[in-house]
MOPAC internal coordinates of N, CA, C and O (Angstrom, degrees):
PM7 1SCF
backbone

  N    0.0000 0     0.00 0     0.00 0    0    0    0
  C    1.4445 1     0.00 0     0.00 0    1    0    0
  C    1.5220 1   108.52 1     0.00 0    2    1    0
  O    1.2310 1   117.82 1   -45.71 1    3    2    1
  N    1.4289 1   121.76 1   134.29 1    3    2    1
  C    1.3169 1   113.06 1   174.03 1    5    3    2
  C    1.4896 1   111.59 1  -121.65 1    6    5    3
  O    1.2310 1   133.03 1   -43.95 1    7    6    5
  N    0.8497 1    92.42 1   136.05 1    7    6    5
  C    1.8873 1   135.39 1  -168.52 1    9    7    6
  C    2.1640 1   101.87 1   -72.32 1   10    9    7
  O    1.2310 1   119.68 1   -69.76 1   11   10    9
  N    0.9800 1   118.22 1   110.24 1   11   10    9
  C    1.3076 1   132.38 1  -170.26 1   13   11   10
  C    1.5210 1   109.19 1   -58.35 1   14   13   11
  O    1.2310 1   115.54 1   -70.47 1   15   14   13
  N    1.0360 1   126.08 1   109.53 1   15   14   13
  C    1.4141 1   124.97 1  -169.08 1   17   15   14
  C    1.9130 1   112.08 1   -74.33 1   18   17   15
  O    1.2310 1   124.83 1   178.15 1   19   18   17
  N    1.3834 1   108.34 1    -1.85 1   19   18   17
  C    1.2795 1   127.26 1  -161.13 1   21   19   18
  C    1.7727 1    85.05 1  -102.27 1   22   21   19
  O    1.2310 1   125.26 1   -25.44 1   23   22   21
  N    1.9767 1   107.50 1   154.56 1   23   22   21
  C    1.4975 1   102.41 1   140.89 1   25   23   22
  C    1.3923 1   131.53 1   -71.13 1   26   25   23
  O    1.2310 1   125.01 1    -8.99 1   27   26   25
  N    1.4591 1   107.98 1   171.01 1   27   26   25
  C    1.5851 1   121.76 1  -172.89 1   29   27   26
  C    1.9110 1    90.29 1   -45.93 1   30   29   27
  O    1.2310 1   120.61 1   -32.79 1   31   30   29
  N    0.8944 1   116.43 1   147.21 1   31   30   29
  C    1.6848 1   126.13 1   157.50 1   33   31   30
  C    1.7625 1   120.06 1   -58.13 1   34   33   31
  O    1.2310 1   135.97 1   -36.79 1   35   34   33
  N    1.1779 1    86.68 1   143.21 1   35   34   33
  C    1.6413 1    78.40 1  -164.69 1   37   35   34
  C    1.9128 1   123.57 1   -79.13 1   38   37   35
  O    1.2310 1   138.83 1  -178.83 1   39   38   37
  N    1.5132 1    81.10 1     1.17 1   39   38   37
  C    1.7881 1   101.70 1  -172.17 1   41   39   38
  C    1.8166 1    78.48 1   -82.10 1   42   41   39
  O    1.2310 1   102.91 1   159.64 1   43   42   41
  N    1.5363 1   148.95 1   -20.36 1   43   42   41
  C    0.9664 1   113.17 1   157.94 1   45   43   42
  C    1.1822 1   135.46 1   -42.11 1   46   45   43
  O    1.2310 1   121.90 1   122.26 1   47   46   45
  N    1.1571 1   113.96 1   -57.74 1   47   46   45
  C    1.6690 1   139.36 1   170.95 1   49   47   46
  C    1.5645 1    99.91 1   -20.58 1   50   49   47
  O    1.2310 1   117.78 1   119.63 1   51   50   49
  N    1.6003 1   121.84 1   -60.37 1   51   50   49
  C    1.2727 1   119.69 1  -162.33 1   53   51   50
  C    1.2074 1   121.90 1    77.04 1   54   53   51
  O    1.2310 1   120.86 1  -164.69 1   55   54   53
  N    1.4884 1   115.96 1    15.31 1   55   54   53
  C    1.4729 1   127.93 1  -170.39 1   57   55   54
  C    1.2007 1   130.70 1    80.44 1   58   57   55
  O    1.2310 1   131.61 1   174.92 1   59   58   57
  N    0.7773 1    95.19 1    -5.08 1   59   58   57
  C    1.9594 1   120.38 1   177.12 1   61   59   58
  C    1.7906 1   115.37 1   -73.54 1   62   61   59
  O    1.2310 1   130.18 1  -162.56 1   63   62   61
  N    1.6765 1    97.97 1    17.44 1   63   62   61
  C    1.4155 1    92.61 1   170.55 1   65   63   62
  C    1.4176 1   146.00 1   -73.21 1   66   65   63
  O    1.2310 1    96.52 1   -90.85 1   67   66   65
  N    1.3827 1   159.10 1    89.15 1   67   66   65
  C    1.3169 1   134.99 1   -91.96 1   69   67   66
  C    1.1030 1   137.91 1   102.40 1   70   69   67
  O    1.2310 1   128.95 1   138.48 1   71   70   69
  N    1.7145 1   100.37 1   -41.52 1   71   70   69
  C    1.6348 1   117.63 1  -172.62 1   73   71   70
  C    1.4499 1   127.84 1   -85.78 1   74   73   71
  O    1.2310 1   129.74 1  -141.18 1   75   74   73
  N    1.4593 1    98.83 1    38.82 1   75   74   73
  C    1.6766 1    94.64 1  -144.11 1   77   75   74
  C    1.1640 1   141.80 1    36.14 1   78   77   75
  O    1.2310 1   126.47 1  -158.66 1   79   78   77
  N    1.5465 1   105.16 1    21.34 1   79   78   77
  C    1.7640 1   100.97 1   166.16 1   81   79   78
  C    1.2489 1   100.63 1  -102.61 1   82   81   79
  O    1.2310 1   130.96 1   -34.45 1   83   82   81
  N    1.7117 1    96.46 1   145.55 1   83   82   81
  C    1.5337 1   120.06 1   163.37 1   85   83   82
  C    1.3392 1   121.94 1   -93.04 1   86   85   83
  O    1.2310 1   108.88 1   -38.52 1   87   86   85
  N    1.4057 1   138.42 1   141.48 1   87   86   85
  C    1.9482 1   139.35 1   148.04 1   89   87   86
  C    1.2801 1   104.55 1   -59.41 1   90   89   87
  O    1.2310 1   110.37 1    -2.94 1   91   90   89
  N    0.9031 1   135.69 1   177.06 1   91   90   89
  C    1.7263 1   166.46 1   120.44 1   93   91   90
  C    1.1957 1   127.67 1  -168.68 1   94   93   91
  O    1.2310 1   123.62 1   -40.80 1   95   94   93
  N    1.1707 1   110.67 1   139.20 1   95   94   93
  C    1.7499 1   121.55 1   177.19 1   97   95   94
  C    1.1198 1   107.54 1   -97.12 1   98   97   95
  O    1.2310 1   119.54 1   -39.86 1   99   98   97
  N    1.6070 1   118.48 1   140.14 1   99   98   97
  C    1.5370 1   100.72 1   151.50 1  101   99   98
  C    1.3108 1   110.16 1  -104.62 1  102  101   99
  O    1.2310 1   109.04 1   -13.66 1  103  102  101
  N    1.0634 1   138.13 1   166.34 1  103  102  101
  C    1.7992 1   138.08 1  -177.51 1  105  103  102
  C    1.4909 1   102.36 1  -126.51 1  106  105  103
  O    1.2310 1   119.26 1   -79.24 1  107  106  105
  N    1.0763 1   119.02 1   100.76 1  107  106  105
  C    1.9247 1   126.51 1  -165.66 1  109  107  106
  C    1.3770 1    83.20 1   -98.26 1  110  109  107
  O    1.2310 1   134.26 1   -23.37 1  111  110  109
  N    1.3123 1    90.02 1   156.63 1  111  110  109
  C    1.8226 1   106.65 1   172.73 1  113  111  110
  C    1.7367 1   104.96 1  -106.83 1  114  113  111
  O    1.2310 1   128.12 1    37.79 1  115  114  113
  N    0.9540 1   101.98 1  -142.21 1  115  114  113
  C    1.9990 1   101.66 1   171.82 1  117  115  114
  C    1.6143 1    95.51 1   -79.97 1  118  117  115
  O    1.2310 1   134.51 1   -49.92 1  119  118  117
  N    1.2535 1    89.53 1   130.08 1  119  118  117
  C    1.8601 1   126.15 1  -177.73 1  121  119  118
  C    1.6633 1    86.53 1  -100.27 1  122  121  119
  O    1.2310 1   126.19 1   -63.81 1  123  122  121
  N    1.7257 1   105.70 1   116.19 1  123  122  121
  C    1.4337 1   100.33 1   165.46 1  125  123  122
  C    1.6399 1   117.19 1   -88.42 1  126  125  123
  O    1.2310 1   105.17 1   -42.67 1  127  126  125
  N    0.8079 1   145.06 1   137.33 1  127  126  125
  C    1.9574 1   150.32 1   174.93 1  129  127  126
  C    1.5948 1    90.43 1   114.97 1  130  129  127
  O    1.2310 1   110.62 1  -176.82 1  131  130  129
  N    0.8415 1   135.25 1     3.18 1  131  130  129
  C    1.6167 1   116.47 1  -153.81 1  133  131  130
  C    2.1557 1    89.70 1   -89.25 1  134  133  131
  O    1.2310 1   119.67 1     5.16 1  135  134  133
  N    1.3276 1   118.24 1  -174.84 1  135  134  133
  C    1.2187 1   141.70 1   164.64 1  137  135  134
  C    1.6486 1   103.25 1   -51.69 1  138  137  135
  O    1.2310 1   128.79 1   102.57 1  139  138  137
  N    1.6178 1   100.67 1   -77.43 1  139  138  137
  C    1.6252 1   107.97 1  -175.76 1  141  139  138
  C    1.3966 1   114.30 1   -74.19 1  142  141  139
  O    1.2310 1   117.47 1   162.33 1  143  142  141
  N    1.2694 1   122.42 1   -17.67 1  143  142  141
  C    1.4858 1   107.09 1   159.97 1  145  143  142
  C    1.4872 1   120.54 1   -65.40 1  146  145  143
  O    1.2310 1   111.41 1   152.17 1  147  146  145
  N    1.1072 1   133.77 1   -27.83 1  147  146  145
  C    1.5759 1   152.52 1   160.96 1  149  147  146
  C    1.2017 1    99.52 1   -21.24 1  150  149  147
  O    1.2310 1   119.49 1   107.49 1  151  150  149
  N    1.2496 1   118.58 1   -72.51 1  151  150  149
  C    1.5966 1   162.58 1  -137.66 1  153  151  150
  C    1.6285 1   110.83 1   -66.57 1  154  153  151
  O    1.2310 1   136.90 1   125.21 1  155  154  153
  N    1.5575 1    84.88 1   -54.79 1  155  154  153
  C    1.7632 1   107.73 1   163.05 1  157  155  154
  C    1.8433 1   129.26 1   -47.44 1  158  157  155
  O    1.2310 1   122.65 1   -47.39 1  159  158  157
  N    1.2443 1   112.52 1   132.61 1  159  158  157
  C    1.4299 1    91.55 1   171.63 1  161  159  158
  C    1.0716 1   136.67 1   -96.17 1  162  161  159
  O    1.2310 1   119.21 1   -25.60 1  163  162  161
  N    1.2174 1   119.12 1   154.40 1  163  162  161
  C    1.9192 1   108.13 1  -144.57 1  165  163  162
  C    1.7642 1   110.23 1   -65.54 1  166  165  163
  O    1.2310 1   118.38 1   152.48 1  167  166  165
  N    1.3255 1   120.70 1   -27.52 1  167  166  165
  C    1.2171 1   141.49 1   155.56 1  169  167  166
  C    1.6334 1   116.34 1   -32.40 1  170  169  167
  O    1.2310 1   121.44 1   134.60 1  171  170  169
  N    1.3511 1   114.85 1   -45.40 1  171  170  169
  C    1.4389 1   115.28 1   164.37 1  173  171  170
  C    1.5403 1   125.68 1  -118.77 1  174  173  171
  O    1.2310 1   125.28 1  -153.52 1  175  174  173
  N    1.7433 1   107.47 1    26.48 1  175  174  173
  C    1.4879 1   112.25 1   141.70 1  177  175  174
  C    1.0072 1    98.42 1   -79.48 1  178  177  175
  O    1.2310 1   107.50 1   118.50 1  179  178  177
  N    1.4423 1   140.91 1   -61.50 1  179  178  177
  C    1.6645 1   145.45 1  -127.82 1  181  179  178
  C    1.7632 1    68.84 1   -86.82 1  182  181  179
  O    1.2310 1    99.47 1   125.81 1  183  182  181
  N    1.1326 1   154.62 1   -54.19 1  183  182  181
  C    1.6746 1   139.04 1  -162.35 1  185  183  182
  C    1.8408 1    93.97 1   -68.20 1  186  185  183
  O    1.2310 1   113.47 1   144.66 1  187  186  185
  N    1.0021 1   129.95 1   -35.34 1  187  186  185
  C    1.8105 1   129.48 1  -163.20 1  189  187  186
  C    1.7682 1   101.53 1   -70.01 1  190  189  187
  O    1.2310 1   133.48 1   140.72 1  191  190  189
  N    1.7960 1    91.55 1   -39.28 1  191  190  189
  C    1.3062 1    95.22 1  -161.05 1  193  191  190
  C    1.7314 1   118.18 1   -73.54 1  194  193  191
  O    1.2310 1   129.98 1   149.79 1  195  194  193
  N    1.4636 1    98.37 1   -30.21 1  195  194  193
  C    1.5879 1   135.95 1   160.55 1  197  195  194
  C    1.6838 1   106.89 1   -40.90 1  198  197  195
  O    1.2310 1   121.49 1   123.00 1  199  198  197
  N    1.5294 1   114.76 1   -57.00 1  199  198  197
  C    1.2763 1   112.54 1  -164.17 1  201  199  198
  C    1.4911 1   106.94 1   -89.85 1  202  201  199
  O    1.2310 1   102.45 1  -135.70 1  203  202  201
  N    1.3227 1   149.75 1    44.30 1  203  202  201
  C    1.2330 1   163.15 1  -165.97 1  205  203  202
  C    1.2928 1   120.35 1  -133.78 1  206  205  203
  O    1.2310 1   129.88 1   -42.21 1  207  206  205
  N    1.4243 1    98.56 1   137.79 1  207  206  205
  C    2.0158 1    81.19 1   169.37 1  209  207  206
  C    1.6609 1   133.51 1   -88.14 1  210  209  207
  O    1.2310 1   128.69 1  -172.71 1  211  210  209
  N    1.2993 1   100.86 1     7.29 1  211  210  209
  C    1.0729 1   122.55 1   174.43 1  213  211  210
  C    1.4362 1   124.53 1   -96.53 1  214  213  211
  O    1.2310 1   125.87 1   166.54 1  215  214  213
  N    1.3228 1   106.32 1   -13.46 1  215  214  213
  C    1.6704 1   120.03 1  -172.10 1  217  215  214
  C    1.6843 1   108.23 1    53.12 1  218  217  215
  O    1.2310 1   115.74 1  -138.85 1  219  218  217
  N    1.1536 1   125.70 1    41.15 1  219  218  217
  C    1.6623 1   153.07 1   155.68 1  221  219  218
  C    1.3975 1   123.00 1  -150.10 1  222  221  219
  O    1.2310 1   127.11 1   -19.87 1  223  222  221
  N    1.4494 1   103.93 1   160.13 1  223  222  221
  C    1.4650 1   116.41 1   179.02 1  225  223  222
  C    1.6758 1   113.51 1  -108.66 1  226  225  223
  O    1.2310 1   112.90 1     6.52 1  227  226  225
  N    0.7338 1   131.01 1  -173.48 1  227  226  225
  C    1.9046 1   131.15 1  -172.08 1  229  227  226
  C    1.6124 1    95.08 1   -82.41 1  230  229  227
  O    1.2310 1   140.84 1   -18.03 1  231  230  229
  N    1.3377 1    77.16 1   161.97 1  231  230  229
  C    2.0960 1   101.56 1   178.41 1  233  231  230
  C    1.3810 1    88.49 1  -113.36 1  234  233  231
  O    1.2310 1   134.09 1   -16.78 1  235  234  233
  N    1.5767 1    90.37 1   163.22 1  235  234  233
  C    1.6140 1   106.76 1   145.20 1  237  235  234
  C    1.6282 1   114.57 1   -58.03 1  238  237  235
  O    1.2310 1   120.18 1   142.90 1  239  238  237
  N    0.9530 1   117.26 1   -37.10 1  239  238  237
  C    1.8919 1   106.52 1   179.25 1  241  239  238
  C    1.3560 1   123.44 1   -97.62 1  242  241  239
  O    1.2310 1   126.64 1  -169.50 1  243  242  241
  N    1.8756 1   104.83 1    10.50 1  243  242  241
  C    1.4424 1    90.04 1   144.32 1  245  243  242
  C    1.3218 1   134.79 1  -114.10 1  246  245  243
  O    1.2310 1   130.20 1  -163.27 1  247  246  245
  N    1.3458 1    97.93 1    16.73 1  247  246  245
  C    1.4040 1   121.29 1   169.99 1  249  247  246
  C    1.2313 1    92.00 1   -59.46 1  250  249  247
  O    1.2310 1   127.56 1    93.18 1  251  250  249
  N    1.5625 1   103.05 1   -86.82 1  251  250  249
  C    1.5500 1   135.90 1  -168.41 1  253  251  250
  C    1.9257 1   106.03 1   -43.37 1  254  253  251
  O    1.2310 1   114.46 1   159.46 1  255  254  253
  N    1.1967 1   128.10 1   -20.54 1  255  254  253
  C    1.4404 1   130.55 1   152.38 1  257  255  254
  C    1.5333 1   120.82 1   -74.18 1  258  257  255
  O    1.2310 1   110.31 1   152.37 1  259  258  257
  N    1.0386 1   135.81 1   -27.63 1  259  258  257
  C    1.5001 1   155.85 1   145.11 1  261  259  258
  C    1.3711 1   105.88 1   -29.49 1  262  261  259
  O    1.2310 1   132.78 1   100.04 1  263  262  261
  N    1.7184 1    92.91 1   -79.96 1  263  262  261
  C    1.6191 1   108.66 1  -171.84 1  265  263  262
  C    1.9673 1   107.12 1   -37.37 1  266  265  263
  O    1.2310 1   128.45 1   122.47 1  267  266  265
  N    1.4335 1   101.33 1   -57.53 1  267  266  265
  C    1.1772 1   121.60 1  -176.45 1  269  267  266
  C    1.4774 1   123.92 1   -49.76 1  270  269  267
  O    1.2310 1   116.56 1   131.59 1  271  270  269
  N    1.2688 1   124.15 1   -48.41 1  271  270  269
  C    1.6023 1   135.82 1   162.42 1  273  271  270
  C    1.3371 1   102.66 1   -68.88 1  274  273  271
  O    1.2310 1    97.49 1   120.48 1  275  274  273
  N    1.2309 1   157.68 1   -59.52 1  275  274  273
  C    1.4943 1   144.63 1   139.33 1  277  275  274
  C    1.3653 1   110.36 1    11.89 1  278  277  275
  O    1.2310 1   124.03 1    83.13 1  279  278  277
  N    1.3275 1   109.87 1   -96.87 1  279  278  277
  C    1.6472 1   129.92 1   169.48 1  281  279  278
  C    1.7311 1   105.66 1   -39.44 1  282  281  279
  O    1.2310 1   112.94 1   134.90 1  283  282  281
  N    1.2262 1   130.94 1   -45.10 1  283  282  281
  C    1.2652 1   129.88 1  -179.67 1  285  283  282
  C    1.8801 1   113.93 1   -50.75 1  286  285  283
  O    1.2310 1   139.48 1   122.18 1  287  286  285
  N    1.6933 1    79.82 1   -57.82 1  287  286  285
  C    1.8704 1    94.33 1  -168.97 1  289  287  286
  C    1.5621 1   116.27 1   -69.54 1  290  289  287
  O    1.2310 1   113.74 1   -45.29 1  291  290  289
  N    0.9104 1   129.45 1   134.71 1  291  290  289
  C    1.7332 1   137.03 1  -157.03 1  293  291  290
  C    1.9919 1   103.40 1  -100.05 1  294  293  291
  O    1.2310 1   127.48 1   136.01 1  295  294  293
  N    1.4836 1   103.20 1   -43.99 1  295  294  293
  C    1.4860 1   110.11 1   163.25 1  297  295  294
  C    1.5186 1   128.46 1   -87.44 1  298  297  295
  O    1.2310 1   127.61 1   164.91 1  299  298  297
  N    1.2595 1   102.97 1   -15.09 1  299  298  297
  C    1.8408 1    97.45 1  -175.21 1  301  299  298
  C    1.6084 1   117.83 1   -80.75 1  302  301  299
  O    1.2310 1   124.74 1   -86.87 1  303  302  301
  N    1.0750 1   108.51 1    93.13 1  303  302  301
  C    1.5049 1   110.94 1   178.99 1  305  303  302
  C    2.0271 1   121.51 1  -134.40 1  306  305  303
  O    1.2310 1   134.84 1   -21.40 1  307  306  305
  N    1.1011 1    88.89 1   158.60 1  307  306  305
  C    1.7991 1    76.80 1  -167.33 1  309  307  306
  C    1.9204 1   111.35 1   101.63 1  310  309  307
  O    1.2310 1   131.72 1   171.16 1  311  310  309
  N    1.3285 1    94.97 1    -8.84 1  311  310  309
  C    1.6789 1    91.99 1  -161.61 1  313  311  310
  C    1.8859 1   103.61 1   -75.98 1  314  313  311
  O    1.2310 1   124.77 1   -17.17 1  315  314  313
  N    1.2704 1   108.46 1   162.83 1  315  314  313
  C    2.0062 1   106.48 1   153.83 1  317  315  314
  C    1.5281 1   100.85 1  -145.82 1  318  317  315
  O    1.2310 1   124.34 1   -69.57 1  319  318  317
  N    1.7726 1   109.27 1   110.43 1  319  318  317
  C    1.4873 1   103.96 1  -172.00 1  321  319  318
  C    1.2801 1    86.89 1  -109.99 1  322  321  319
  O    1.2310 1   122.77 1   -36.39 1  323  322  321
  N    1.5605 1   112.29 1   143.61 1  323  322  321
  C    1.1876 1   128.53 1   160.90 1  325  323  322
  C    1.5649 1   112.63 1   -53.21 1  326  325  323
  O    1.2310 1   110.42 1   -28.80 1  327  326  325
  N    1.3214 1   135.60 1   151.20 1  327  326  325
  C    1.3821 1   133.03 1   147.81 1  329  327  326
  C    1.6497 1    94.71 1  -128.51 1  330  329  327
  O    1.2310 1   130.02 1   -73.22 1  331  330  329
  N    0.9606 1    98.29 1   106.78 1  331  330  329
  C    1.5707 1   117.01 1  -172.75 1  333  331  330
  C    1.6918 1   144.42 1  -145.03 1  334  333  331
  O    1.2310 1   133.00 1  -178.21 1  335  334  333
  N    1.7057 1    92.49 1     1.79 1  335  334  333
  C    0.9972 1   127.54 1  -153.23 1  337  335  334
  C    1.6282 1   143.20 1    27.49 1  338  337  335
  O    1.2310 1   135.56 1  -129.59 1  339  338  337
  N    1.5374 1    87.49 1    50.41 1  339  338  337
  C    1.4418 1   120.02 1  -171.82 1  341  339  338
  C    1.2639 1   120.38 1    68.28 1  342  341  339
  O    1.2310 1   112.40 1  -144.68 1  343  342  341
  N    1.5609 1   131.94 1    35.32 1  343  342  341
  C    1.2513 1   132.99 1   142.96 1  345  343  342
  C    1.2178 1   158.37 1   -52.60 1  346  345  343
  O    1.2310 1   138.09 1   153.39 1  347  346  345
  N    1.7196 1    82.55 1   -26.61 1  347  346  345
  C    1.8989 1   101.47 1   157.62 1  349  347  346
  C    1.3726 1   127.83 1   -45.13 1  350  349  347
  O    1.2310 1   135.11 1   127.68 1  351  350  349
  N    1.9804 1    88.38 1   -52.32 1  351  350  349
  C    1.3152 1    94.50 1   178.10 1  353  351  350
  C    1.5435 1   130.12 1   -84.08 1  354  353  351
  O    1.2310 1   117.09 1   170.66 1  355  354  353
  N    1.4529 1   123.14 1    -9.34 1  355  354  353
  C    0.9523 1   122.15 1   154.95 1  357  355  354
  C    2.0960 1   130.05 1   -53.99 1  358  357  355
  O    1.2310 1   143.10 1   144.41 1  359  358  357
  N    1.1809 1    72.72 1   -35.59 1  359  358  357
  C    1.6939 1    88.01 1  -174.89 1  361  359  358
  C    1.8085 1   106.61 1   -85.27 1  362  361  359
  O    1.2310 1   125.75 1   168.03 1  363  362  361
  N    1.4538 1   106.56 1   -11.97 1  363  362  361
  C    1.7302 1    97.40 1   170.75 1  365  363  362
  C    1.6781 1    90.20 1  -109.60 1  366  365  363
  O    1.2310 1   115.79 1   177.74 1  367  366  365
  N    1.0474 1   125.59 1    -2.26 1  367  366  365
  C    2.0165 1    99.95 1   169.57 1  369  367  366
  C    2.0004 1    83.46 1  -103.17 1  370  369  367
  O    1.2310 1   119.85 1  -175.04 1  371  370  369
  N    1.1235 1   117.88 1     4.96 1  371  370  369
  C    1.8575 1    83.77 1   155.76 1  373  371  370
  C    1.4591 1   104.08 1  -100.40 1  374  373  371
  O    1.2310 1   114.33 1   165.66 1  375  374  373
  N    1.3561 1   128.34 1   -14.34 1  375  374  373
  C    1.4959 1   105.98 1  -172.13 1  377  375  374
  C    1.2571 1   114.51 1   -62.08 1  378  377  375
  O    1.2310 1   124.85 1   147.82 1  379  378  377
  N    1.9209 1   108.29 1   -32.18 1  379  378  377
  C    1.3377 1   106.28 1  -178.14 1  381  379  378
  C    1.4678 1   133.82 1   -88.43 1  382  381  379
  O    1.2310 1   136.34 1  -151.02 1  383  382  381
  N    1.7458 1    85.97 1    28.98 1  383  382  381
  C    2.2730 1    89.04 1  -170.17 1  385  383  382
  C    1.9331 1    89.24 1   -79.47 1  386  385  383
  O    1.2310 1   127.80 1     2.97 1  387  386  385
  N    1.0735 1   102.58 1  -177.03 1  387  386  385
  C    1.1793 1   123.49 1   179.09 1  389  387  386
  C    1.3348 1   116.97 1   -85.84 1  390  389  387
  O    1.2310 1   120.10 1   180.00 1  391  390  389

């Protein structure tokens, strides 16, 4: 899945820019406990979990910690952070191997 290198669009906003509302995305990678992680075969969690720099994939509570610093921060808006356990970046230092 690739993750928008751009901010949220501002037609999120709804015009409401100003109004103290903020955008943010989060961009989760495979959520382990979830429904659709279930779904998955365990063969290509243990490959998801492999391609990370963390050697894990996101929880439900780091979603739900995300969500939370979002809602916390009063200026951060416009953002899309991966919770992915650094797979993004694995997958942009392979685009650039040789």
């Amino acid at each position: 899945m690739a993750i928008p290198d751009s901010p949220p669009s501002p037609a999120l906003l709804g015009g409401r820019a100003g109004a103290d509302v903020t955008v943010n995305c989060i961009a989760p990678g495979l959520v382990e406990g979830t429904r659709m992680a279930e779904r998955v075969p365990e063969e290509v969690k243990i490959r998801a979990r492999m391609q990370t720099v963390l050697g894990r994939t996101g929880s439900t509570e780091d979603i739900a910690e995300q969500v939370l610093t979002f809602c916390r921060a009063e200026t951060a808006t416009g953002q899309v952070v991966a919770v992915d356990g650094g797979k993004r970046v694995c997958d942009e230092a392979e685009d650039k191997l040789p």
